[in-house]
C-alpha positions in Angstrom: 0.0 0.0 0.0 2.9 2.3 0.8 4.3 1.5 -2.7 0.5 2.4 -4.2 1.1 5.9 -2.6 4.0 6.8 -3.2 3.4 6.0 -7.0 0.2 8.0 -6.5 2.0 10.8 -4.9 4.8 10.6 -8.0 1.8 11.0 -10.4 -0.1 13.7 -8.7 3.1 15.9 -8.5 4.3 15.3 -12.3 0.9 16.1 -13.4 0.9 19.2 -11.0 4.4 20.4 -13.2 3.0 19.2 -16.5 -0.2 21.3 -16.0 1.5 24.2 -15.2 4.2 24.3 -18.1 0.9 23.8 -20.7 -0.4 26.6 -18.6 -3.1 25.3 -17.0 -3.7 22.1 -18.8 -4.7 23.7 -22.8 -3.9 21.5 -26.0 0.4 21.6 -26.6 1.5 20.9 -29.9 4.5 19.7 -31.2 6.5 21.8 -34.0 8.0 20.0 -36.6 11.0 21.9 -36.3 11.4 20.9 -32.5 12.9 17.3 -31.6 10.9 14.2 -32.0 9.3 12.4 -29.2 10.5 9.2 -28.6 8.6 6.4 -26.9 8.5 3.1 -26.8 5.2 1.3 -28.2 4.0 -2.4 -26.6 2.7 -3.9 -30.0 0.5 -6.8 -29.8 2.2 -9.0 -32.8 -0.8 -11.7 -34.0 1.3 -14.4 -36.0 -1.2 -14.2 -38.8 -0.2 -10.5 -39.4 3.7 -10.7 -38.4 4.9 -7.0 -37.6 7.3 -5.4 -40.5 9.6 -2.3 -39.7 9.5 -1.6 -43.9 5.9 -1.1 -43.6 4.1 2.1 -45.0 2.8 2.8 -42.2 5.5 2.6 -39.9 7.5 4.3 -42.2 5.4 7.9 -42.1 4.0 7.6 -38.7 7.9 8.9 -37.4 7.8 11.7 -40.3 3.6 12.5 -40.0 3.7 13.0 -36.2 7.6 14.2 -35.3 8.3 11.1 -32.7 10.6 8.3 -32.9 8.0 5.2 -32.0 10.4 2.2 -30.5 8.2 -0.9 -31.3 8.4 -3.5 -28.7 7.6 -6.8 -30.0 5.2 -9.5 -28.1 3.7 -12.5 -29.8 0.2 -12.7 -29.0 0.7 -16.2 -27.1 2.8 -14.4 -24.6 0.9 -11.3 -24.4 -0.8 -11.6 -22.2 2.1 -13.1 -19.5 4.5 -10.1 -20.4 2.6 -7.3 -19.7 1.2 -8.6 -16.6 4.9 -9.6 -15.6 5.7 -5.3 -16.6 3.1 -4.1 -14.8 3.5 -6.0 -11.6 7.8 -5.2 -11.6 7.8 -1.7 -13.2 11.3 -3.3 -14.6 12.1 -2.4 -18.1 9.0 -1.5 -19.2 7.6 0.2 -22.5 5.9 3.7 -22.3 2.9 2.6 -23.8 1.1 -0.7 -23.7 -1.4 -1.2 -26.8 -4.3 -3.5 -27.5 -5.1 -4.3 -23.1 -8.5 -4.9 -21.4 -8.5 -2.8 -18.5 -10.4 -5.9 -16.6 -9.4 -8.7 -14.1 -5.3 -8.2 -13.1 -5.4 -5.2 -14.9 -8.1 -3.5 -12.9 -6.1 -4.8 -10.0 -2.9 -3.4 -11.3 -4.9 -0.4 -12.2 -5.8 0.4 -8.8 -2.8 -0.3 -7.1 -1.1 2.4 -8.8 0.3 0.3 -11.5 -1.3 2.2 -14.4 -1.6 5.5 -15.5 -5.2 7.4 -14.8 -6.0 8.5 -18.0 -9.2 10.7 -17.1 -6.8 12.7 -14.7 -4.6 13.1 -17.8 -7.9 13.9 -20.4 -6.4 17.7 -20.9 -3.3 16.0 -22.5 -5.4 13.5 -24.8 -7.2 16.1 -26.9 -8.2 14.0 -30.6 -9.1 10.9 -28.1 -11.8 13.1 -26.8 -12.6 14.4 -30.4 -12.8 10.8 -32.0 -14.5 10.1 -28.4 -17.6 13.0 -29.0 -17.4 12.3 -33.0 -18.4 8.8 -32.3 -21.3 9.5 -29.5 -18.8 7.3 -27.4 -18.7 9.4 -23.8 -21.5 6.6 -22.3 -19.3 3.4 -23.8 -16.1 5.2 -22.7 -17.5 5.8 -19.4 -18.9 2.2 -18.8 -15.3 1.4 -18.9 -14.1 3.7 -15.7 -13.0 1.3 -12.7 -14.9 1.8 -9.1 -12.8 4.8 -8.1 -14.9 6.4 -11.2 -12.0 6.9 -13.6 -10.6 5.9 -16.4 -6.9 3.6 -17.0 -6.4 3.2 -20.6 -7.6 5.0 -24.5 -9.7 2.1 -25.9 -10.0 1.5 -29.2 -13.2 3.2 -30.6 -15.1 2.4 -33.6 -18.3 4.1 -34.8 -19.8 1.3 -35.4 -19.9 -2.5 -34.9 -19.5 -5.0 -37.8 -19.4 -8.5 -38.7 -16.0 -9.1 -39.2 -15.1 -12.4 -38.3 -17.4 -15.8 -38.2 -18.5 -19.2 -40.2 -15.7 -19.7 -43.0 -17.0 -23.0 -45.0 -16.4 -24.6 -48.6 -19.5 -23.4 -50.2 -19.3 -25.5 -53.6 -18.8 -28.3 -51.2 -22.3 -27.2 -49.8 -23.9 -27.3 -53.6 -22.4 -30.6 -54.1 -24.3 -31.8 -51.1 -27.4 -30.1 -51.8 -27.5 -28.5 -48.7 -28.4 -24.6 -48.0 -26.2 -22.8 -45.5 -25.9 -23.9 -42.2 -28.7 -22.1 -39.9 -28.2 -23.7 -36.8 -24.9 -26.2 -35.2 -26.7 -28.9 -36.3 -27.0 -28.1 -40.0 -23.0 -27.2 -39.4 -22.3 -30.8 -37.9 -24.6 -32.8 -40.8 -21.9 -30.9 -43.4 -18.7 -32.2 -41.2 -20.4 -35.6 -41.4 -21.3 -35.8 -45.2 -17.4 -34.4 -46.0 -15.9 -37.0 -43.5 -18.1 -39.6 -44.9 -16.1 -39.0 -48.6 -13.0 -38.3 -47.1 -12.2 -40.3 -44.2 -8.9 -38.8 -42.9 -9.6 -35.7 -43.1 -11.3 -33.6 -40.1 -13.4 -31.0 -41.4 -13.4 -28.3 -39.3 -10.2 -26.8 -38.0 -9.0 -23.8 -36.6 -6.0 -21.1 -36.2 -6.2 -20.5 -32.7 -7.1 -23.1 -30.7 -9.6 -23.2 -28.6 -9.9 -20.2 -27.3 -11.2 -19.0 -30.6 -13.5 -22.0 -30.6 -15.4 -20.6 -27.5 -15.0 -17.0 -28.7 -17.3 -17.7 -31.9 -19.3 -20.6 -30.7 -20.3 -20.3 -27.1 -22.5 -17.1 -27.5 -24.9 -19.5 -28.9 -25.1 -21.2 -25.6 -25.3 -18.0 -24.2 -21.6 -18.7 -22.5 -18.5 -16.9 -22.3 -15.9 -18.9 -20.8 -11.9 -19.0 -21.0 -10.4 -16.5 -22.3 -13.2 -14.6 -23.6 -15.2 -14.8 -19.9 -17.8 -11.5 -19.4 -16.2 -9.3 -17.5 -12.2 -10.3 -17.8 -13.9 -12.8 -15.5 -13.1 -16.0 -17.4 -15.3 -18.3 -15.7 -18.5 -16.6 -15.3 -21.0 -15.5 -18.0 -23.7 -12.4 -18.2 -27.5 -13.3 -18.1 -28.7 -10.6 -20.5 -32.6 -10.9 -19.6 -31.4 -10.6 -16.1 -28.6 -8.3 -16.6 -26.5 -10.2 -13.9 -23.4 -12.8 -14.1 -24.2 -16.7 -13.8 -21.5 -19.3 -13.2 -21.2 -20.1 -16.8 -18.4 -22.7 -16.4 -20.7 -25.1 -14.2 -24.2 -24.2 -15.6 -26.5 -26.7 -17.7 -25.3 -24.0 -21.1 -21.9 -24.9 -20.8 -22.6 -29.1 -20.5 -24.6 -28.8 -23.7 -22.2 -26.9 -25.2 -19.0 -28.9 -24.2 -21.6 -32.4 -25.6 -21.9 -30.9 -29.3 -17.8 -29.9 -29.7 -17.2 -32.6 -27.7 -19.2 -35.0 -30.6 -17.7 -33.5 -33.2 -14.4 -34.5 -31.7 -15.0 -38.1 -30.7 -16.4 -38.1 -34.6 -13.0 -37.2 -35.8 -14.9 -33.8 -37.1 -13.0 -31.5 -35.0 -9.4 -31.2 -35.5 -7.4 -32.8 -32.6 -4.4 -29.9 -33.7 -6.8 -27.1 -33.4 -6.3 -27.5 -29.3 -2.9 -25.2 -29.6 -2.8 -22.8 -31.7 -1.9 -23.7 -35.6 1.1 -22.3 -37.9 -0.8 -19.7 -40.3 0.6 -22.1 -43.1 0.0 -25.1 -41.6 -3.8 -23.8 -41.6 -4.3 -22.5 -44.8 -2.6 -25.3 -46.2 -5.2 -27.5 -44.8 -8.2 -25.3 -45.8 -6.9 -24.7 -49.4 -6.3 -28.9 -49.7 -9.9 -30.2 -48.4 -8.1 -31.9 -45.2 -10.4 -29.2 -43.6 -14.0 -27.6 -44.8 -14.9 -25.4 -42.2 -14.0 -22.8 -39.6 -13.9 -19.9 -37.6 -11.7 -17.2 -39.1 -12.0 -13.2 -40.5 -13.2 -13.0 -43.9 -10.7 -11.1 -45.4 -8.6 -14.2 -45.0 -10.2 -15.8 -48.1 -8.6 -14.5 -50.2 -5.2 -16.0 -49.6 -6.8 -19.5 -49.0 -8.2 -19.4 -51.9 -5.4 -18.4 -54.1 -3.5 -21.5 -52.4 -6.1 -24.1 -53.3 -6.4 -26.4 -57.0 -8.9 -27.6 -55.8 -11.4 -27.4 -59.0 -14.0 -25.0 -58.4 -13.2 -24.3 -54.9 -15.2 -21.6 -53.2 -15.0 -20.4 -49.7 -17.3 -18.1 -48.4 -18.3 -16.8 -44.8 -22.0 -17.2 -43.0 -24.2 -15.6 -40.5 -23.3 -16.8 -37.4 -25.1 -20.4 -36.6 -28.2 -21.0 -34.1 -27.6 -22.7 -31.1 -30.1 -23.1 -28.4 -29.8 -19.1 -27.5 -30.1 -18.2 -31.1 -28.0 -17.4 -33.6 -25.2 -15.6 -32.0 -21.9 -13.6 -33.3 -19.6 -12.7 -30.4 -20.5 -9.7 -28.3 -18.9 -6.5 -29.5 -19.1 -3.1 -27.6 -17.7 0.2 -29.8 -15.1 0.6 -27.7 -12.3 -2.6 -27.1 -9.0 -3.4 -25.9 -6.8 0.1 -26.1 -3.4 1.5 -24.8 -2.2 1.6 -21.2 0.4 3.6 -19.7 2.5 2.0 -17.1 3.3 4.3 -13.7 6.6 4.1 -14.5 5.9 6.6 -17.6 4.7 9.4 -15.3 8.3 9.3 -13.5 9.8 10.4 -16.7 10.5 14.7 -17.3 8.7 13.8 -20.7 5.5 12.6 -19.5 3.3 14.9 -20.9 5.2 14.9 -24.6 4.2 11.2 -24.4 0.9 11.2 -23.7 0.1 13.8 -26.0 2.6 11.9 -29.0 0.5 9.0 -28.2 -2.6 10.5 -28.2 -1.6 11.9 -32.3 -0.4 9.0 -33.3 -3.3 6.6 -32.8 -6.5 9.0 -32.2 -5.9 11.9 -34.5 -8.1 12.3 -37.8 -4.2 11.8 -39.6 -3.8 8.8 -37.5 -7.4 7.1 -38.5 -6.8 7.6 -42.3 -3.0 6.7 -41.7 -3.5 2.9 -39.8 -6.8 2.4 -41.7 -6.4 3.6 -45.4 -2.6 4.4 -45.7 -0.9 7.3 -47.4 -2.9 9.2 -50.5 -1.5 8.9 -54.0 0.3 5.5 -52.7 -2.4 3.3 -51.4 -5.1 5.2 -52.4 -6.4 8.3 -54.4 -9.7 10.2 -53.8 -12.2 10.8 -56.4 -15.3 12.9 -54.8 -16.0 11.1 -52.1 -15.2 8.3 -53.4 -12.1 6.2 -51.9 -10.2 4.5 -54.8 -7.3 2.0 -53.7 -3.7 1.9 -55.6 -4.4 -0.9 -59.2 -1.9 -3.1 -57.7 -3.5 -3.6 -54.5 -7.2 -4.3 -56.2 -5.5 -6.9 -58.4 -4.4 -8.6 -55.5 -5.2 -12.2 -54.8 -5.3 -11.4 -51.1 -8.5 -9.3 -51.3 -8.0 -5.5 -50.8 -8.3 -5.7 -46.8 -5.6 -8.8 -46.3 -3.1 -6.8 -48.8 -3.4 -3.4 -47.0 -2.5 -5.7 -43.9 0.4 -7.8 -45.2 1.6 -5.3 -47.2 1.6 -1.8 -45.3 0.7 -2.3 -42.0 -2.8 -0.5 -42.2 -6.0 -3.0 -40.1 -3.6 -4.2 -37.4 -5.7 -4.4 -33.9 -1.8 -3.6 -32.7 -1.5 0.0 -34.3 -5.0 1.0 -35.3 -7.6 2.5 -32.7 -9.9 4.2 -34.6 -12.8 2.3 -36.7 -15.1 4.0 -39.5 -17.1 1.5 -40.9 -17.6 3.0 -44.0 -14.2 3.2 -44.6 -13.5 -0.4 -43.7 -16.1 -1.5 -45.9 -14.4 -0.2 -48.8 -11.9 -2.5 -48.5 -14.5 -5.7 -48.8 -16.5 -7.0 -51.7 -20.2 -6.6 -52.2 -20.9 -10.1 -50.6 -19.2 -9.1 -47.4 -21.5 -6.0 -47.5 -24.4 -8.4 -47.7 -23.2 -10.7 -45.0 -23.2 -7.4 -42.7 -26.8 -6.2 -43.6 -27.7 -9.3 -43.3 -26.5 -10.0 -39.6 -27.5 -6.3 -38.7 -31.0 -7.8 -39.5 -30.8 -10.9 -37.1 -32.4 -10.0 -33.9 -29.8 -9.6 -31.4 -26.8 -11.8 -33.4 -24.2 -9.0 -32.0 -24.8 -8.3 -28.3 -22.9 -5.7 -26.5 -20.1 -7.0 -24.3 -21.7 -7.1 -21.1 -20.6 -4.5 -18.0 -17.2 -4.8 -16.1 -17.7 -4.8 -12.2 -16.4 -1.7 -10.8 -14.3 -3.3 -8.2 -12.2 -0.7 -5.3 -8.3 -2.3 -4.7 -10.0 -4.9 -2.3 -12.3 -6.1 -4.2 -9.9 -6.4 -7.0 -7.4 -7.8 -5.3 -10.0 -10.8 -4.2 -11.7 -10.8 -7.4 -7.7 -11.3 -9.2 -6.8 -14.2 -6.2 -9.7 -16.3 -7.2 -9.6 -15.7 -10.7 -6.2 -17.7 -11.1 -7.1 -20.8 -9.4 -10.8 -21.5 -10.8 -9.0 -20.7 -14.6 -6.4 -23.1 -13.8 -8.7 -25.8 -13.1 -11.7 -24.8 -15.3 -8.4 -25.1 -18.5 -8.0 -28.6 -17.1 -11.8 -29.7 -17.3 -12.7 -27.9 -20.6 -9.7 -29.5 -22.4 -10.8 -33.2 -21.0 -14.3 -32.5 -21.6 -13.4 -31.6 -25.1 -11.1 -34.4 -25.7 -13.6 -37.6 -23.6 -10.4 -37.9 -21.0 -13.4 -37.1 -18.5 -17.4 -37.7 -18.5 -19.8 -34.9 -19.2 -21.7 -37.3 -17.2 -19.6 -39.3 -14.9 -17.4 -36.5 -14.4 -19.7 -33.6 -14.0 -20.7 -33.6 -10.6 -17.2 -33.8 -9.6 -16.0 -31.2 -12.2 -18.7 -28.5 -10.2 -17.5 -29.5 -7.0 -14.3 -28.3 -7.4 -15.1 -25.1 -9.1 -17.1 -24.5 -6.1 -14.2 -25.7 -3.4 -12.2 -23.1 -6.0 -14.4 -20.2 -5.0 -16.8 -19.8 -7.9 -19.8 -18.8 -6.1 -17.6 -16.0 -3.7 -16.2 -14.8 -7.2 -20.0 -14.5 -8.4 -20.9 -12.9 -5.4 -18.5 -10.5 -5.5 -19.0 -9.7 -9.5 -22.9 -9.3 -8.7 -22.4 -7.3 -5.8 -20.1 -4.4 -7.5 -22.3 -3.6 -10.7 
């Protein structure tokens, strides 16, 4: 606690300085004739869209906003372990975190004086709070505050939500079956069976990130979020939308029905066995563009390079509405504001805290930085006719699609580096069938919920909430993969299975979520 306020102290008196050097807290900008701010960026590198120092993007950013940004490397697979690991030993760490919840640890970490209060710093943070008022995002942003009523991070902020990721399957595979799209996990399981039938060593549906993209896509149809995706940064408990409270999702009568259909499709040799880790992007596509897979959850601008891969003859792959469960047909939960950019404590200790925030602040939140990580540069990317956006010839001939190019290619669509969202602008970078897919989820009652409510937890609450986290995920991991795999019983197992979770704690850790809405 003496460490909390002494940090706390630290903050308060830097901010007291900074404030009265930009004379009383008004916008400070940065001449391009003065020296660059340097600051070292936390990028959150997804090993389908490897980070590339030549790319456009990182290129101009330096030149566009006068700063030096140091990009500091993490694979996504240890994301998640190194910036817990920097925020709990202040050692060595970057200025600026990017793509972060601000839930679970990191509301913990928050409030003990491990991050950066943004909302005390809102003076310094001046085209966040234009994109934020631009958007109508001051009620979303504020949902987001912790229970001391302020705010740790700059989410990410899009204006609106879309369908961007769900149901990739072989759709001339579908014709030659004579079946329609898949409505429901049933209709989704009948296709499995029919391709394994013909092709007995193959397993039909596959996927790139193991399974905690499995229960990202899939379990809102149960009406679940568990694992990694758990409401709340809670992991093992799920939101009751008709009762707008949290249920124990990982021992309720949703989840057992859910673990018996993906646990069929496994015993069936439906389900990949390899899709339990997460998959080489080659190794994936490779299986997609052969036939030893049909089916899976990915992002659609990914069918492009598939697709280009295959000989199959004919081959088509196309993405679907999200399938029914028993909840409905369900895509997962978006909100319009996500995972943004933290600034460690250690940050505030430097003389150039304010220059930081506010280099931060241009570089992902101003209008130059949407069109920038989104779009590109003009005349090299793109040109502007009217209105009208026009990409560069050799990026519309691609056989990556438009969106995948602008990726691979210049950096711009990276949840790492881009923070701002227009929807009309990233639907100029789809075809007309993606278009469709979107109005036609939009028009599905309910198929993208809002990410339910974080608990506003004080540092005690927190602190409790972040000790029994880590022991019920350890052993809810344990079940779920022997579930899956038949190494344990959904029936002979079960009761067994629950009475550990609650010896674990998962009824204090509802308790305590319900009690701090």
């Amino acid at each position: 606690m003496m460490k909390t306020k002494i940090l706390a102290f630290a903050l308060g008196t830097v901010l007291a300085l900074g404030m009265a050097f930009a004379g009383g807290g008004g916008q400070q900008t940065t001449a391009a004739s003065e020296k660059p701010v340097e600051f070292t960026f936390a990028y959150y590198d997804n090993a389908t869209l490897p980070f590339k120092s030549d790319w456009l993007t990182v290129q101009t950013v330096d030149k566009l906003f006068n700063v030096k940004v140091n990009w500091e490397l993490v694979p996504t697979s240890d994301y998640t372990t190194k910036t817990s690991l920097w925020l709990n030993s202040g050692v060595n760490v970057p200025d600026a975190i990017g793509y972060l919840p601000v839930t679970g640890e990191y509301a913990t970490l928050a409030q003990n004086g491990a991050v950066v209060c943004t909302s005390d710093v809102g003076n310094w943070t001046p085209h966040f709070n234009e994109r934020v008022k631009e958007f109508g995002l001051q009620e979303e942003v504020d949902r987001l505050k912790l229970k001391d009523g302020k705010l740790y991070s700059l989410p990410s902020l899009f204006d609106k939500p879309f369908y961007t990721s769900g149901l990739l399957l072989r759709e001339d595979l579908l014709a030659k079956y004579g079946m329609s799209a898949p409505k429901t996990y049933e209709d989704l399981y009948n296709f499995c069976k029919a391709y394994k039938k013909d092709n007995p060593s193959s397993y039909p549906f596959t996927l790139l990130m193991g399974t905690y993209l499995l229960h990202r896509m899939s379990q809102p149809a149960w009406d679940i979020s568990l694992h990694l995706n758990g409401a709340g940064g809670s992991r093992v408990l799920s939101w009751d939308y008709s009762k707008n409270a949290y249920f124990t999702g990982a021992t309720s009568s949703n989840y057992r029905e859910y673990m018996r259909f993906w646990h069929r499709m496994y015993a069936e040799g439906l389900l990949d066995p390899e899709m339990k880790e997460p998959i080489d992007n080659d190794v994936w596509n490779r299986k997609m563009a052969t036939g030893t897979s049909i089916a899976t959850f990915a992002w659609y601008d990914q069918i492009g390079g598939i697709t280009a891969a295959s000989t199959i003859p004919g081959f088509k792959l196309n993405m679907y509405p999200p399938p029914a469960g028993p909840a409905g047909a369900r895509a997962q939960p978006r909100n319009r504001t996500s995972n943004g950019i933290l600034f460690p404590i250690a940050t505030s200790q430097k003389a150039n805290f304010e220059q930081i925030i506010r280099a931060v602040d241009r570089v992902f939140f101003s209008k130059e930085a949407a069109t920038l990580w989104c779009l590109g540069v003009e005349g090299q990317t793109y040109t502007m006719e009217g209105n009208k956006i026009k990409y560069a010839d050799s990026i519309l001939s691609s056989a990556d699609g438009i969106y995948k190019t602008m990726q691979l290619r210049y950096g711009c669509g990276s949840a790492g580096s881009q923070f701002v969202w227009k929807f009309d602008w990233e639907m100029t970078k789809y075809d007309a069938n993606y278009e469709s897919i979107n109005h036609t989820v939009a028009s599905m009652p309910g198929a993208i919920r809002p990410i339910p409510p974080v608990p506003k937890l004080d540092d005690r609450g927190a602190e409790r909430a972040s000790a029994l986290m880590g022991p019920l995920f350890d052993t809810f991991a344990v079940w779920d993969d022997a579930f899956l795999t038949g190494k344990k019983s959904l029936d002979r197992d079960w009761d067994a299975y629950v009475a550990e979770m609650n010896a674990k704690g998962i009824n204090d850790y509802l308790a305590l979520y319900n009690a701090n809405l």
